[in-house]
C-alpha positions in Angstrom: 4.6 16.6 11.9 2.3 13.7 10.9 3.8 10.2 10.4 2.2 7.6 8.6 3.7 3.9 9.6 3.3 0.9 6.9 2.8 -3.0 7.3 5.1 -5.3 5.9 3.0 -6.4 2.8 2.7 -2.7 1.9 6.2 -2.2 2.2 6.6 -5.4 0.3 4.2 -4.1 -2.1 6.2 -0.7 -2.8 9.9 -1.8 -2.9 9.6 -5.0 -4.7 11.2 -6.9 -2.1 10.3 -10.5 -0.6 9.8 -10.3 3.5 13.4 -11.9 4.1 15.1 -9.5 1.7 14.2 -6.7 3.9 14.9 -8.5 7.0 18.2 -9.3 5.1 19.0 -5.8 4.1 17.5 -4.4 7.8 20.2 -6.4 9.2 23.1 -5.1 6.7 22.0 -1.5 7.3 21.0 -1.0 4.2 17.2 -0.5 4.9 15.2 1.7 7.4 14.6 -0.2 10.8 11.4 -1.2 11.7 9.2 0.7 14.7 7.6 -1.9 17.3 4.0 -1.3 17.6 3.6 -4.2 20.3 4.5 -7.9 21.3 4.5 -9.0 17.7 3.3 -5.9 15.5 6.0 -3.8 13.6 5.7 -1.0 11.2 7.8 1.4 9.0 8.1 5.0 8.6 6.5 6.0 4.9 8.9 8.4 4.6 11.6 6.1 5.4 10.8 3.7 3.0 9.9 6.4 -0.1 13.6 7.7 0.7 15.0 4.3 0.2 13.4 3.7 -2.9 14.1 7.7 -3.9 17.9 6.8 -3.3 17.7 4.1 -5.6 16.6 5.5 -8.5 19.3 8.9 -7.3 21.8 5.6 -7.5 20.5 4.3 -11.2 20.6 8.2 -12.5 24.0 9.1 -11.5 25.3 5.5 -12.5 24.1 6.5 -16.2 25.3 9.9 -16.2 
């Protein structure tokens, strides 16, 4: 199984969120944990992050049902 990992301006770029929010949120469990790719390099798991957002909009559909 292949796994694409994503920098923090594409994640940025996909969810919306500023760089502290996800921090924020990382901390609070509420988004997926980063991987550490070295002394100061960190990525994310694509499918980790499309899930996220995938749960959100799961969230908004059932909220309006």
């Amino acid at each position: 199984m292949s796994m694409k990992l994503i920098r923090i301006k594409e994640v940025m770029d996909r969810t919306g969120l500023a760089r502290a929010t996800i921090y924020k949120y990382m901390k609070l469990g509420l988004f997926p944990k980063q991987v550490k790719l070295g002394t100061h390099a960190v990525a994310w798991v694509e499918s980790e992050v499309e899930a996220w957002i995938q749960s959100g909009i799961e969230y908004r559909d059932s909220e309006s049902a």
